[in-house]
N, C-alpha and C positions, 0 to 999 in steps of 0.2 A: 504494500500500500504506500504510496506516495501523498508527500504532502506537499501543496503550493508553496512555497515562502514566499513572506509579504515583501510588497514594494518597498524599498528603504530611500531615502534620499540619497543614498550613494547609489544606488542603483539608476535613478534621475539622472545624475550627475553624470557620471560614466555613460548615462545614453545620451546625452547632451555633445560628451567630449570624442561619442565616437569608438568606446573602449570596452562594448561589453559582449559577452560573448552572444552565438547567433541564437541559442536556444531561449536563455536570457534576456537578449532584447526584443524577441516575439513579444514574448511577457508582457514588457515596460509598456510595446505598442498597443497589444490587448487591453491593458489597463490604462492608459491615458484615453483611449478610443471610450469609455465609461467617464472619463474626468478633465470634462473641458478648461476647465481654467487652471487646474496643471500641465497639460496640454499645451497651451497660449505661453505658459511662464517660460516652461522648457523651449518653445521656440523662438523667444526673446531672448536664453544663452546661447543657444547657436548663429542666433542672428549675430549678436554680441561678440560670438567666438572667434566667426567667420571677416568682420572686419578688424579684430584685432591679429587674427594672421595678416590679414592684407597690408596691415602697419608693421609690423614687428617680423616676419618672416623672412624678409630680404636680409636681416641684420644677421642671420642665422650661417645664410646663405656667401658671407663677406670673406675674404681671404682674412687669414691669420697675420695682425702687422708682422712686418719683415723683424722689426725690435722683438718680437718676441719669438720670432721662431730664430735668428739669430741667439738669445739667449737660452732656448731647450739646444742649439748643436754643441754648444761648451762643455756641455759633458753631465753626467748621472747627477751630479750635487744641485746642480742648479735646477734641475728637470721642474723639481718641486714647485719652485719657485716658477717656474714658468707656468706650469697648471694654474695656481695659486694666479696669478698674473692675467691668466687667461678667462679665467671664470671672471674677476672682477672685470675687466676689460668690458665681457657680455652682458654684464649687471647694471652697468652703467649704460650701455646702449640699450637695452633692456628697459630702463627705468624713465627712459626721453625717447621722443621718436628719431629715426636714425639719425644722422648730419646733422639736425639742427642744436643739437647742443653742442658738438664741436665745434660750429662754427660760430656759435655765439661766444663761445671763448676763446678765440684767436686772440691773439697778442697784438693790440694796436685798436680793434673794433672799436667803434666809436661806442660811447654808451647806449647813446638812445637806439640802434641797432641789434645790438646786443641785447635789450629789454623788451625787442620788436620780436626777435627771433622767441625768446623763453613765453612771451607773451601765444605766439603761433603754437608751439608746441605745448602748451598749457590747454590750448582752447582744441588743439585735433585731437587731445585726449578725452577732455570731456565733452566734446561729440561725439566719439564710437563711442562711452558710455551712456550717455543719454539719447540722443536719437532713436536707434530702435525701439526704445521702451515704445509700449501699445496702453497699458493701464496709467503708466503711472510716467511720460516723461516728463511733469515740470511739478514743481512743490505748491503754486499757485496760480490758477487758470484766469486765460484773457476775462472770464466775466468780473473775475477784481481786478482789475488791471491795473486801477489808480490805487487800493492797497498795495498789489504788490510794489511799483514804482516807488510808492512813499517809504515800504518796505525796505526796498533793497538802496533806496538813496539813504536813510537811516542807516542801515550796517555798513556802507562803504567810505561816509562821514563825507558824502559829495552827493550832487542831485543826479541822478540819473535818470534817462526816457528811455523808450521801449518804441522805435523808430514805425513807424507805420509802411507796410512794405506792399497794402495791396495794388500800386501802380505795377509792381513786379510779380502780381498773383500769387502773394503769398500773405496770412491771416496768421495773425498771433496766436501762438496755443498758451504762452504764460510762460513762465521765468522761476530760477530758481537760487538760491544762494548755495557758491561754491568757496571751499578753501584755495586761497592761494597759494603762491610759492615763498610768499615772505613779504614781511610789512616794510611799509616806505623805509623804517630808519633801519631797516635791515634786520631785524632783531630775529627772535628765533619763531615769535606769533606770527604764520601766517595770516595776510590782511584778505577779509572776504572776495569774493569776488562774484559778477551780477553774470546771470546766463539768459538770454532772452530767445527761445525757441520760436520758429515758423515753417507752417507749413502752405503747400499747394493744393491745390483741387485734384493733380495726381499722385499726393503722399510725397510731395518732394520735401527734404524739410534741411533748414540751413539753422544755425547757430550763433548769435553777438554774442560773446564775451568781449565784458567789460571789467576792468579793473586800473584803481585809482594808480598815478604814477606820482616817486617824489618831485619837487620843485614843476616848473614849467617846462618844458619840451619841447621846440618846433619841429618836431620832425615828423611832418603829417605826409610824407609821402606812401603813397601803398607799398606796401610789398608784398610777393606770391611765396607763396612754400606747397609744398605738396608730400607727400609720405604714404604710399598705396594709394586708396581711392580717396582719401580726405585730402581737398584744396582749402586753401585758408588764404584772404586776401587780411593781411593786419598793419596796425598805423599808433602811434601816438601824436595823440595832438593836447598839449597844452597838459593838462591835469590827468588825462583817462589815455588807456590803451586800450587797444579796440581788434575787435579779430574775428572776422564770419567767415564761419566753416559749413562744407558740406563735401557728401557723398557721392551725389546726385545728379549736381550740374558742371558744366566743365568749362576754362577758366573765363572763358568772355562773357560768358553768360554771369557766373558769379562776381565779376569786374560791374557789371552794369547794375548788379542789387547794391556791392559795396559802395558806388556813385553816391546812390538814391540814400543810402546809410546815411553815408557823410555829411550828403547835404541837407538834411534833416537836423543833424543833430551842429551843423552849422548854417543857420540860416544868411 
């Protein structure tokens, strides 16, 4: 006599990630096929999954620097040391999306460049995490829309708007408060930061992140980054840093919302 074993959440998990065996994941399918809204959740991690390969897989994919495979041929002692070298090397690329953190710390970068770049790679992150969501992508919905604004200009200690995008067919879905990478005077509290979601009539959805910058800034030129499928046009002007990301559309197109952005939020 056989008994079923019940579904576990590692068993979710692993069906999510791709990892479970074929008899086993009959199972998982049987039983989601009775439970829609675990169903939805588990397709919102694979959604989740599948753009953060698309981010982070190429880094996988990168030759070995030569500094470090130079330091494994000197012989057994160092070997360690080179593993050791090598895992962080990954962790650190791992932890930023690829290039843009190197090159934000080049030797000479101008500041405001530099805070252009960490600003992009801030915001392409928290678009593969939030976009996909289906229940739950923002903490407060366009029908508060002046709470939320008051809201999120409150936490970031500066006024902030929520740019009106439907000239470029796309409707506010609402905004959320995200941690930064660290406060104006540098300290170790990251300073809040405003996310303001939009979507299309065909699910297309793009992303403002904004977060306050220290002193004044003139350096309002766009600039593009890109990382697998996430484009990001981002800018500092004056007090805020600014960065709308997406999946969905490709770069002239996402050039022509960031316009509409800018000139909104400079009249």
């Amino acid at each position: 006599m056989t008994t079923e074993l019940p579904i576990t959440e590692a068993d979710l998990q692993a069906y999510a990630d791709d990892r479970l065996a074929e008899g086993r994941r009959a199972e998982v399918v049987a039983w989601l096929a009775t439970q829609p809204e675990e169903a939805e959740r588990l397709a919102q991690y694979r959604s989740q999954g599948e753009l953060l390969h698309a981010l982070y897989d190429p880094v996988l994919d990168e030759p070995v620097p030569e500094r470090l495979r130079a330091v494994a041929r000197r012989g057994p002692r160092l070997r360690n040391f080179a593993r050791v070298a090598g895992w962080v090397a990954l962790g650190v690329a791992l932890g930023a999306i690829a290039g843009w953190q190197l090159r934000a710390l080049e030797p000479g970068t101008p500041p405001a460049l530099a805070e252009g770049a960490s600003i992009a790679r801030s915001a392409a992150v928290a678009h593969v995490t939030y976009s996909p969501e289906v229940r739950h992508p923002v903490e407060v919905g366009a029908d508060q829309e002046a709470h939320l604004v008051a809201w999120l200009s409150k936490r970031l200690g500066a006024p902030v708007r929520a740019p009106a995008l439907d000239a470029a067919g796309f409707s506010l879905i609402g905004g959320r408060l995200l941690p930064g990478d660290g406060d104006a005077a540098g300290g170790v509290n990251p300073a809040p930061v405003a996310q303001f979601m939009y979507q299309s009539a065909k699910g297309q959805r793009i992303t403002l992140y904004v977060r306050t910058e220290a002193g004044d800034q003139s350096e309002t030129a766009f600039r593009f980054a890109r990382e697998g499928n996430v484009r990001v046009f981002y800018w500092i002007d004056r007090n805020f840093g600014y960065a709308l990301s997406t999946a969905d559309m490709d770069r002239p197109e996402l050039l022509r919302v960031a316009n509409l952005v800018y000139k909104q939020l400079n009249p």
